[in-house]
Structure formats: C-alpha cells, structure tokens
VEXSELO-834170 format. One line per 4 residues: for each residue x negated, y, z negated of N, C-alpha, C, O. Coordinates in nm, 3 decimals, decimal comma, padded with zeros to 5 digits, m for minus. Last residue first. Example, Ala and Ser with C-alpha at 12.3 -4.5 7.8 and 13.67 -1.06 7.14 Angstrom:
// residues 2
m01,285/m00,225/m00,708/m01,367/m00,106/m00,714/m01,290/00,003/m00,787/m01,341/00,114/m00,804 | m01,319/m00,569/m00,780/m01,230/m00,450/m00,780/m01,320/m00,330/m00,780/m01,424/m00,332/m00,846
//
This chain:
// residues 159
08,422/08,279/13,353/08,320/08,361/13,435/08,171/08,350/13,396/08,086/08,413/13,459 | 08,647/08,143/13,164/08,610/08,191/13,329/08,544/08,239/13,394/08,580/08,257/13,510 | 08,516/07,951/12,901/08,560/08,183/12,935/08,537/08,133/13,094/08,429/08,092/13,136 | 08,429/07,761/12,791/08,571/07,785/12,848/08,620/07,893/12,889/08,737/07,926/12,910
08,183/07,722/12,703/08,222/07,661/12,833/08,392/07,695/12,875/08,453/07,655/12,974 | 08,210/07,873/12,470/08,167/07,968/12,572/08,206/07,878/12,713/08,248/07,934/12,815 | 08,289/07,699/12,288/08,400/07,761/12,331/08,347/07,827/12,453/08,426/07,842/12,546 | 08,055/07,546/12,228/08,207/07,437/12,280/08,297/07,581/12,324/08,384/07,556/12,407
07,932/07,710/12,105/07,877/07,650/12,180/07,989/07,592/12,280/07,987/07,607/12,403 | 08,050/07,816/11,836/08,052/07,934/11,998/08,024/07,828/12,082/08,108/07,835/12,172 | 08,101/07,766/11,590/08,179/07,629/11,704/08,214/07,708/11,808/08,321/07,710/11,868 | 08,129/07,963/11,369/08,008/07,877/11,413/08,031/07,737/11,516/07,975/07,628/11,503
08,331/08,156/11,362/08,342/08,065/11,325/08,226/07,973/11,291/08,231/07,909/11,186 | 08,368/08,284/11,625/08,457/08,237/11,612/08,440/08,150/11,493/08,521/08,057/11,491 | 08,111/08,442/11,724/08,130/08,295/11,838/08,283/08,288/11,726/08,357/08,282/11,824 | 08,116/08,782/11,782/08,081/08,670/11,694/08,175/08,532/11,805/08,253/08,531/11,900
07,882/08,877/12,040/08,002/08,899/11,983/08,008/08,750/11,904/07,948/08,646/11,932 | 07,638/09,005/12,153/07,631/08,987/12,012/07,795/08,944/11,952/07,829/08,973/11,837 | 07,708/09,045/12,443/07,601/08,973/12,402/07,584/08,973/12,257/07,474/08,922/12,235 | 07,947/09,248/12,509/07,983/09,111/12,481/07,887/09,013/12,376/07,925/08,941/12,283
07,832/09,474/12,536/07,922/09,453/12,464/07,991/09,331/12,409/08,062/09,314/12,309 | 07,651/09,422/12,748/07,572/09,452/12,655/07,726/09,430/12,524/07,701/09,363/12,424 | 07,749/09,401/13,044/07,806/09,314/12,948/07,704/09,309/12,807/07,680/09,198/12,759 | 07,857/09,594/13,304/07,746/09,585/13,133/07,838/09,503/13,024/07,939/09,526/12,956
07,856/09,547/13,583/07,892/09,480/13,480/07,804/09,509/13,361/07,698/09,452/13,332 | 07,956/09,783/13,838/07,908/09,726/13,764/07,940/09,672/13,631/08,029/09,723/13,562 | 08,185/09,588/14,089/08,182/09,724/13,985/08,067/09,681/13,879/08,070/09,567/13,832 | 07,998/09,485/14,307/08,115/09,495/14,278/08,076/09,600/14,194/07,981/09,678/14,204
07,796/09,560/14,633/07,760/09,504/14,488/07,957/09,541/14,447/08,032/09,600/14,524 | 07,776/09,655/14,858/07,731/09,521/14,884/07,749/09,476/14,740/07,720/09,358/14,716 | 07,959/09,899/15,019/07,876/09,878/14,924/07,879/09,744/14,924/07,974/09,692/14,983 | 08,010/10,111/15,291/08,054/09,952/15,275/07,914/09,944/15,147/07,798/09,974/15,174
08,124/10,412/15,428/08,090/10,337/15,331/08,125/10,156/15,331/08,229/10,096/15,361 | 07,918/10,448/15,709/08,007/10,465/15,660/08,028/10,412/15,487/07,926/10,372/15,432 | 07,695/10,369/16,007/07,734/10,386/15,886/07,883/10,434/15,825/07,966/10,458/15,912 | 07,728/10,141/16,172/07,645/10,104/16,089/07,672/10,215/15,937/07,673/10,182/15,819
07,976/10,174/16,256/07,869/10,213/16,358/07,726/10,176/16,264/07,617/10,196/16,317 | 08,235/09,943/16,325/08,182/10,070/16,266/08,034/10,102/16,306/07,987/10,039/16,401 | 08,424/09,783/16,386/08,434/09,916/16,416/08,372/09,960/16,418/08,375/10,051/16,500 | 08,234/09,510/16,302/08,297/09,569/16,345/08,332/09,644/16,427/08,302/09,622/16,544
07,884/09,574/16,133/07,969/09,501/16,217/08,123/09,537/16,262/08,122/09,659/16,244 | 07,930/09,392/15,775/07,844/09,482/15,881/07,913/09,453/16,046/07,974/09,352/16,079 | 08,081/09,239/15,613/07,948/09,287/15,562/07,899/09,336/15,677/07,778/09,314/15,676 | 08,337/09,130/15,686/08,208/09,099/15,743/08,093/09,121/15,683/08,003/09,038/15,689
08,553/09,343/15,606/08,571/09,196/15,526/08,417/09,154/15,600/08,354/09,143/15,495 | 08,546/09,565/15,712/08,570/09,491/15,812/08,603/09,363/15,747/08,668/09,278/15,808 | 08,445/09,717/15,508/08,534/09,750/15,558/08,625/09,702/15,665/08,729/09,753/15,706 | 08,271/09,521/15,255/08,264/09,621/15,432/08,392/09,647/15,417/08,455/09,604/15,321
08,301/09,558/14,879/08,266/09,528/15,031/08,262/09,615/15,138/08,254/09,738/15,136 | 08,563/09,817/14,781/08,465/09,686/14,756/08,412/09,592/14,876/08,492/09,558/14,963 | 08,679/10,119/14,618/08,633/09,996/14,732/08,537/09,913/14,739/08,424/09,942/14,700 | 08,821/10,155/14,362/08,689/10,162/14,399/08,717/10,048/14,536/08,762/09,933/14,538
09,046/10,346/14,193/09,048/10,291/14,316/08,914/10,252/14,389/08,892/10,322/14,487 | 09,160/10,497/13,917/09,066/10,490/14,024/09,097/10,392/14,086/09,190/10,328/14,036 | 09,404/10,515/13,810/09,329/10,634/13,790/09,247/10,654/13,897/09,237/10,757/13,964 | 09,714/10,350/13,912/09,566/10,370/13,878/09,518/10,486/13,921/09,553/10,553/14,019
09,990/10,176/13,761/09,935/10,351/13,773/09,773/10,336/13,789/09,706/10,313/13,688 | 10,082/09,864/13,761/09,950/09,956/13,743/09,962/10,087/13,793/09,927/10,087/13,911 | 10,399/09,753/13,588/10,298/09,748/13,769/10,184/09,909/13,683/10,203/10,000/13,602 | 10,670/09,552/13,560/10,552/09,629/13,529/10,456/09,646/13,613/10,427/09,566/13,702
11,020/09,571/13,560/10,898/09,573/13,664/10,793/09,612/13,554/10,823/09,693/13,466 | 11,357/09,458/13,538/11,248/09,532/13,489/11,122/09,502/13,580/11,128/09,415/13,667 | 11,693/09,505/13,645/11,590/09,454/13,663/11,488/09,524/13,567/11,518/09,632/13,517 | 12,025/09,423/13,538/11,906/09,508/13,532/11,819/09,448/13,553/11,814/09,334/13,506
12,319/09,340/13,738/12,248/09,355/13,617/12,112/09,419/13,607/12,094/09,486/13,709 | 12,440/09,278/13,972/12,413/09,212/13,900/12,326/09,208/13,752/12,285/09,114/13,683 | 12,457/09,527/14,148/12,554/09,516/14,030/12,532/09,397/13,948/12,600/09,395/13,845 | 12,295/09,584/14,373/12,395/09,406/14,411/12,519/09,454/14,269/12,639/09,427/14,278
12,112/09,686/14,296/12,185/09,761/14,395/12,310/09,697/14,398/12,416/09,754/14,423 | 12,026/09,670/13,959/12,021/09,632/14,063/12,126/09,665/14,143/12,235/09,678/14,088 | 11,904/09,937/13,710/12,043/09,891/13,749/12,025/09,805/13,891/12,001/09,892/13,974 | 11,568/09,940/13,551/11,723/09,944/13,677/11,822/09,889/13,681/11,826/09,770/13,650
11,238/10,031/13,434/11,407/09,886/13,430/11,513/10,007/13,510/11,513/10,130/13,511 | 10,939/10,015/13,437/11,025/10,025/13,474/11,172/09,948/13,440/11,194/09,828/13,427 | 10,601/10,021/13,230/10,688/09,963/13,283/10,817/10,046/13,316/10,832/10,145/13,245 | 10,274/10,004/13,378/10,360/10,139/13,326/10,513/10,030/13,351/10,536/09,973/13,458
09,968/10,058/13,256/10,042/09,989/13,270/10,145/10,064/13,289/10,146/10,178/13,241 | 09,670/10,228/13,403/09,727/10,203/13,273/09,831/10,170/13,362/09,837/10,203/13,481 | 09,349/10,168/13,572/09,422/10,242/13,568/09,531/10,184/13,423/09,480/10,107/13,342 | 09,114/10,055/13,826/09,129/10,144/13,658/09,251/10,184/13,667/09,280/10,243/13,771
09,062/09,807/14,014/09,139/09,932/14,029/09,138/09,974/13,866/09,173/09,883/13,791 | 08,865/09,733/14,346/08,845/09,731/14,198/08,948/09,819/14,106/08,916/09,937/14,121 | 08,894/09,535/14,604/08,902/09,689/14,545/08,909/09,646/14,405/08,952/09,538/14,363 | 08,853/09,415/14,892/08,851/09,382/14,793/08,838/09,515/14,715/08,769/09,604/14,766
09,083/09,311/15,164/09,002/09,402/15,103/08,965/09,382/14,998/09,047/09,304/14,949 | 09,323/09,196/15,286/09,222/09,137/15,224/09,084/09,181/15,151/09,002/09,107/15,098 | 09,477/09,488/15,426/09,505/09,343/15,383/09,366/09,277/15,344/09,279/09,342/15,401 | 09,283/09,754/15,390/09,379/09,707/15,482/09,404/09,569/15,352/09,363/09,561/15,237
09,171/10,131/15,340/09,188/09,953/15,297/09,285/09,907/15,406/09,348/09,977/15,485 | 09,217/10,372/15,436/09,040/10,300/15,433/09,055/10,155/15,394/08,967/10,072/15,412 | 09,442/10,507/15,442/09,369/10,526/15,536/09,211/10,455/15,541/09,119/10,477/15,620 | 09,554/10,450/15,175/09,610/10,409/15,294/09,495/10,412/15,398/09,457/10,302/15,437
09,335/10,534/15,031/09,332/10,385/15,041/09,457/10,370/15,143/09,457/10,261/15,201 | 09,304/10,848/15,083/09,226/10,709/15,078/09,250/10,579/15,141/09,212/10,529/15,247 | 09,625/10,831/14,966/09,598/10,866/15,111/09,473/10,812/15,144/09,481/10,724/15,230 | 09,549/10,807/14,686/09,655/10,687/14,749/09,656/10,712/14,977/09,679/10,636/15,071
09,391/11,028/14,631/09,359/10,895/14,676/09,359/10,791/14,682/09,275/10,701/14,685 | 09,518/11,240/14,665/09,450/11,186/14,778/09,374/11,077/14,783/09,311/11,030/14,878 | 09,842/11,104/14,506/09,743/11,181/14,543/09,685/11,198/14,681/09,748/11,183/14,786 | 09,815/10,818/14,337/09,865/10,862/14,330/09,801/10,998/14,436/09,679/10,983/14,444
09,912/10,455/14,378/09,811/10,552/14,409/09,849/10,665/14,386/09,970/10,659/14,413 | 10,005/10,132/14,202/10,070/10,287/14,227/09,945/10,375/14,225/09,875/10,387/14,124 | 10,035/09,801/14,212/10,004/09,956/14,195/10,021/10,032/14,303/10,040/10,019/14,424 | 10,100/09,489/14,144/10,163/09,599/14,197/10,091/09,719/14,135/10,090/09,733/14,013
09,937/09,159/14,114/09,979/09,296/14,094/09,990/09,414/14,172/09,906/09,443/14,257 | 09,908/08,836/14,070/10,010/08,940/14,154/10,029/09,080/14,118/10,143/09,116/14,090 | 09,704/08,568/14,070/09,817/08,643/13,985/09,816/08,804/14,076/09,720/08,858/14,131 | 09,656/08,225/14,095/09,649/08,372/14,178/09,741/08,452/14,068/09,830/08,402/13,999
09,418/08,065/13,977/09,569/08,060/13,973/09,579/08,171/14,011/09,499/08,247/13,957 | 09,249/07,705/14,004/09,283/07,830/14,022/09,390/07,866/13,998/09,482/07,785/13,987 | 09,129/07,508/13,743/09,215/07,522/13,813/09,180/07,654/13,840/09,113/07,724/13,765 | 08,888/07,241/13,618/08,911/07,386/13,668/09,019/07,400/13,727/09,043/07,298/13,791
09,018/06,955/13,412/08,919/07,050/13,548/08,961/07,153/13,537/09,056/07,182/13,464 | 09,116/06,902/13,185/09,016/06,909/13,179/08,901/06,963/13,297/08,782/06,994/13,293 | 09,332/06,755/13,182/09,229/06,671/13,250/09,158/06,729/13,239/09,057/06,668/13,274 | 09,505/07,012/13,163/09,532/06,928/13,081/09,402/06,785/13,095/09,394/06,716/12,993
09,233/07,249/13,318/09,394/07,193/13,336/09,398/07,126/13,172/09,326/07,164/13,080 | 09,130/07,541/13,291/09,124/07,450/13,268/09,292/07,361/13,284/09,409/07,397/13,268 | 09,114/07,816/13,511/09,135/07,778/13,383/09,146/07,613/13,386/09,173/07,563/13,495 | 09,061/08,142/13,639/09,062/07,997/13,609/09,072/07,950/13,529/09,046/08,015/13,428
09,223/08,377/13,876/09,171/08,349/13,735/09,142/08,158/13,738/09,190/08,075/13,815 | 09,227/08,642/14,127/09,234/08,486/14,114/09,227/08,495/13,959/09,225/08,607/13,908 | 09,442/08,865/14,213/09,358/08,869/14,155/09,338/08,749/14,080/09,407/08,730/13,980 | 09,597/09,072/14,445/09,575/08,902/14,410/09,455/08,912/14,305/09,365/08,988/14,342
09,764/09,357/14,486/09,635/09,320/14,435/09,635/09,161/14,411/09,709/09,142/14,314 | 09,927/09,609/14,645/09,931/09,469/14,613/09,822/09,388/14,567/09,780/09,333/14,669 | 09,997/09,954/14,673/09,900/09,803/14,678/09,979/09,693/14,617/10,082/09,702/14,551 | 10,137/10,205/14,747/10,188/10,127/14,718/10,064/10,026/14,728/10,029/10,033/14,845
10,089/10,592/14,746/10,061/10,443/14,801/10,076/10,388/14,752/10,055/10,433/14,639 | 10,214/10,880/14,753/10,200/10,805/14,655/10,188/10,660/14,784/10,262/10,641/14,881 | 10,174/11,264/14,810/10,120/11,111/14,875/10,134/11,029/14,745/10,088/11,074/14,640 | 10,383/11,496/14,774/10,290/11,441/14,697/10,250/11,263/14,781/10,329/11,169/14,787
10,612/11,653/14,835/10,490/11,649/14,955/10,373/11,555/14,896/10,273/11,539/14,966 | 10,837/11,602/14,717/10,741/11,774/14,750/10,602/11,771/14,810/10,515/11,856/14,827 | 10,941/11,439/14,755/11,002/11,535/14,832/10,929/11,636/14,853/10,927/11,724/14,939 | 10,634/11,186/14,839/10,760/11,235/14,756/10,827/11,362/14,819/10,782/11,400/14,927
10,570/10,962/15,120/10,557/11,115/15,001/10,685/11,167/14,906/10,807/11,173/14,925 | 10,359/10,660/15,107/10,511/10,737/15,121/10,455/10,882/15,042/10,366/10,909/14,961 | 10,199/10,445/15,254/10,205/10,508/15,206/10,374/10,604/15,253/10,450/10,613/15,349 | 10,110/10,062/15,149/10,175/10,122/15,230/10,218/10,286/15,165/10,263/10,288/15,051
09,801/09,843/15,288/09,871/09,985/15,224/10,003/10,035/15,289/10,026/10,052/15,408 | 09,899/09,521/15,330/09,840/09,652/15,435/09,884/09,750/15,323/09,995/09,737/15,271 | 09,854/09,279/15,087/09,915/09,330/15,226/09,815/09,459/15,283/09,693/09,475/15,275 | 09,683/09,193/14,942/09,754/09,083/14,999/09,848/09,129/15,150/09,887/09,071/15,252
09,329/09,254/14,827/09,491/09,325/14,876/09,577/09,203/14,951/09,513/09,122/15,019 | 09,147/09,124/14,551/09,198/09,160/14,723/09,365/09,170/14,700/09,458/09,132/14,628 | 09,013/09,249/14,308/09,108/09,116/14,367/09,132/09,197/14,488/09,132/09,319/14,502 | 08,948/09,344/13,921/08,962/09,378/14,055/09,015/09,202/14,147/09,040/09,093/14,097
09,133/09,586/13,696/09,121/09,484/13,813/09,037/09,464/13,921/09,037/09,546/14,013 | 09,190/09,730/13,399/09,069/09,684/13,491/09,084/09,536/13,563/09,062/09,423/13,520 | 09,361/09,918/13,170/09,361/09,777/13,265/09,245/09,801/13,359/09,219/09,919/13,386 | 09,486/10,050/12,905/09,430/10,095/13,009/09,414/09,876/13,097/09,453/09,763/13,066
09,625/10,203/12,637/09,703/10,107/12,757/09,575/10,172/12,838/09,551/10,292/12,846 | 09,659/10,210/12,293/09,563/10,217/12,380/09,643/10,136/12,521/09,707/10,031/12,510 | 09,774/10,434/12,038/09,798/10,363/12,169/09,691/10,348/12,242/09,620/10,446/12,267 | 09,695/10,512/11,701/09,705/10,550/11,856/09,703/10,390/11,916/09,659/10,283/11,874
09,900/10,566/11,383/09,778/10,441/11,483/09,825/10,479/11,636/09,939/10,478/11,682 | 09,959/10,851/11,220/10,003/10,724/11,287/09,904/10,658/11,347/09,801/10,726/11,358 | 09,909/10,833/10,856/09,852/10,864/10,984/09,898/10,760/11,084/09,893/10,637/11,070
//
C-alpha cells in the first residue's frame, strides 16, 4: 500500500507589497502576495532574535480579486494553502531557476483595513475583525515533552 502525501501550510504575516492582480487568457483572476512572516529564535548568547522570512503566493479566482481589491501593503492575512514548486530556463540563458511559493486555498483578513483598528475610509462598518485565526491548541496540551527534559525545552518554542 502506497503512503499518502500530505502538503498543506498555514501562514500568517503582513503583506510587504500592494496586491498585484493579472488574468489568465481565459479570463481567470490570479493575484500575486508577498507575505513577511516574522519567527524567533535564539542566538548563540542565548537572546532572542528576529528573522523575517519571505513568502510568495498565488490567489486563485474571486478570491485573488478579494484580496486585490481589500488588502494593501502591511496588512495582516492569514493564508491556508499547499506548496507548489517551479523550475525554468532563465531568460539571460544562464541556467535554471527554481521557486517555491504557496497556492492558497484561503485567504483570511486580519485586522482593520486601515492597519488603525477603526477609522480611516471607512464608515464604521465593513469588515475589520479584532482577533487572528483561531488557536486550538487542545492538540498540543498532552504532547510528549521528548524524554522527561519538557521543562528546559518548552522555553525554546517561539510563541
């Protein structure tokens, strides 16, 4: 029996640029994001470090048209979706490039719409949610510590 594939991903992180949207020949809306999505981690000393990390997705639909038309640059969005990699011939002839970048399923908006929490454009209403994606971390709360030496490791999970 063969063993199934699992590819799925969960981000979330602010936009670094402006949506940008294109259509395919047959009319299909596909949007382009840019996602920053901080992490932390410990240095060699032992402090916290930040470290930005960089992802590329792919909207597909209406609601890559959405997020052209409702996100901007610094936004914060939450994105579901699976990995998908690419490789090319570069234009130059120098050889092949490869890419990996997010196909997402969903697209959750996050915060105002203004980055403010209220205010703006807007008239009071519209959508601006005040909470992120929810967190059930019921999956986590019994997980084995590694051993019996959980105490020393939990100070090191980022969150």
């Amino acid at each position: 029996m063969a063993a199934s594939n699992v590819n799925v991903v969960v981000i979330t992180g602010n936009l670094t640029r402006d949506p940008e949207l294109r259509h395919t020949g047959g009319g299909t809306a596909v949007c382009d994001l840019r996602v920053a999505v901080n992490s932390r981690r410990k240095d060699q000393s032992g402090n916290w470090v930040d470290k930005a990390n960089y992802f590329d997705v792919t909207v597909w639909g209406a609601q890559g048209e959405n997020c052209a038309n409702y996100l901007n640059k610094g936004r914060p969005v939450a994105v579901e979706g699976r990995l998908d990699w690419s490789e090319w011939e570069a234009k130059d002839g120098s050889g092949k490039r490869q890419a990996v970048r997010i196909v997402a399923n969903t697209v959750q908006f996050l915060g105002s719409r203004d980055g403010a929490g209220g205010g703006g454009n807007g008239n009071g209403g519209g959508f601006a949610p005040q909470s992120d994606v929810p967190a059930d971390m019921s999956d986590f709360s019994g997980a084995p510590s590694g051993g019996g030496g959980g105490g020393g490791q939990e100070d090191d999970i980022p969150f």
